[in-house]
N, C-alpha and C positions, 0 to 999 in steps of 0.2 A: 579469637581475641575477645578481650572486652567486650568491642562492639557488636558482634555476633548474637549476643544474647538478649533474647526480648523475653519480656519488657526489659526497658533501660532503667538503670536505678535511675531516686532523681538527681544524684550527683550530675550524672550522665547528660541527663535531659537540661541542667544549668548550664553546664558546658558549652552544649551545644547552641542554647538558645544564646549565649554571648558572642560565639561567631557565626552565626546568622545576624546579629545587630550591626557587626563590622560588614558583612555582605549586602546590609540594606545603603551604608556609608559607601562603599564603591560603586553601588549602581548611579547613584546620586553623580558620582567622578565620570562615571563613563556615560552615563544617558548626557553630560553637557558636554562630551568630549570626541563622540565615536557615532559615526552614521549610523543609521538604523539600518539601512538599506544592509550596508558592508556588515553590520553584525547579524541581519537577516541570515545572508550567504554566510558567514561564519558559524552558524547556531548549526545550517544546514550540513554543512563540511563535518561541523564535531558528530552529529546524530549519523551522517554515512559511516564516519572513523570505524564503527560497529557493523553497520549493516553491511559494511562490503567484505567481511572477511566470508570465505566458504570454511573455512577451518581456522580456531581462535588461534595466535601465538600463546608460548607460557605466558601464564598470569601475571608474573610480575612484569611482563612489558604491555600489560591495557588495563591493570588494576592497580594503582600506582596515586591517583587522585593531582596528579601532572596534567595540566592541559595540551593534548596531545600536537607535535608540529606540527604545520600547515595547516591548521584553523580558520587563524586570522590573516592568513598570505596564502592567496593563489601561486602556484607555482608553474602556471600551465604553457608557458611560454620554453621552457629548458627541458634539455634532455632529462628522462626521467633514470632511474634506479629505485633500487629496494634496499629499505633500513633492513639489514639482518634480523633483530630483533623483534620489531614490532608488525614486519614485511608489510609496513606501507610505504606509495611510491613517491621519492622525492627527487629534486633535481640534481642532478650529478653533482655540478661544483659544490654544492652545501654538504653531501655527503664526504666528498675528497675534503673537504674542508675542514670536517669532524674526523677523518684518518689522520689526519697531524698529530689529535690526541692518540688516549693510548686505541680505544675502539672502533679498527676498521671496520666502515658499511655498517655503522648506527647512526641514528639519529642522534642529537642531543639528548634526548629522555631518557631513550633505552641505553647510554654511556652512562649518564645519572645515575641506572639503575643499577648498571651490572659495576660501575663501581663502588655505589654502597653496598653492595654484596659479595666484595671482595674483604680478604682477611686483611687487616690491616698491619703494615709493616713497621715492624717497632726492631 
């Protein structure tokens, strides 16, 4: 892609420097809105999402720029299961929950994903 290529033009580098302005606007929303503590544990949970895999899934279910589930919610209270996709471990009912749609044993993200990569039916 585009992105790939360094240097960035400085098209590229404008772009970018405009949604980092909106990114300094939502820290502002969330440092008056969200515990430190809970987004501590949450920083920590997204930094594991990586470190715990022993083998990565395909790419497009951890390279996606989705904030990955179970971040910001502990889950550790329920039975657990594995998203097909992404094979991290979530709680059963939230998984049966996302089987209603069309993507049995995904998460939310990884249905996101394998439905924007479905052909589209016209």
């Amino acid at each position: 892609t585009i992105w790939d290529k360094r240097p960035l033009c400085s098209q590229l580098q404008d772009y970018c420097a405009v949604d980092t302005v909106k990114l300094f606007e939502l820290r502002k929303v969330f440092k008056k809105s969200i515990d430190r503590n809970k987004m501590l544990k949450a920083s920590e949970r997204f930094v594991d999402y990586y470190r715990s895999y022993e083998v990565l899934p395909e790419k497009k279910f951890y390279q996606h720029g989705r904030l990955p589930e179970n971040v910001l919610s502990d889950c550790t209270k329920e039975p657990k299961s594995w998203c097909q996709g992404c094979k991290r471990e979530f709680w059963e009912t939230y998984l049966n929950k996302m089987s209603k749609n069309k993507c049995k044993n995904y998460c939310r993200v990884c249905s996101e994903i394998l439905n924007a990569n479905q052909p589209s039916q016209s």
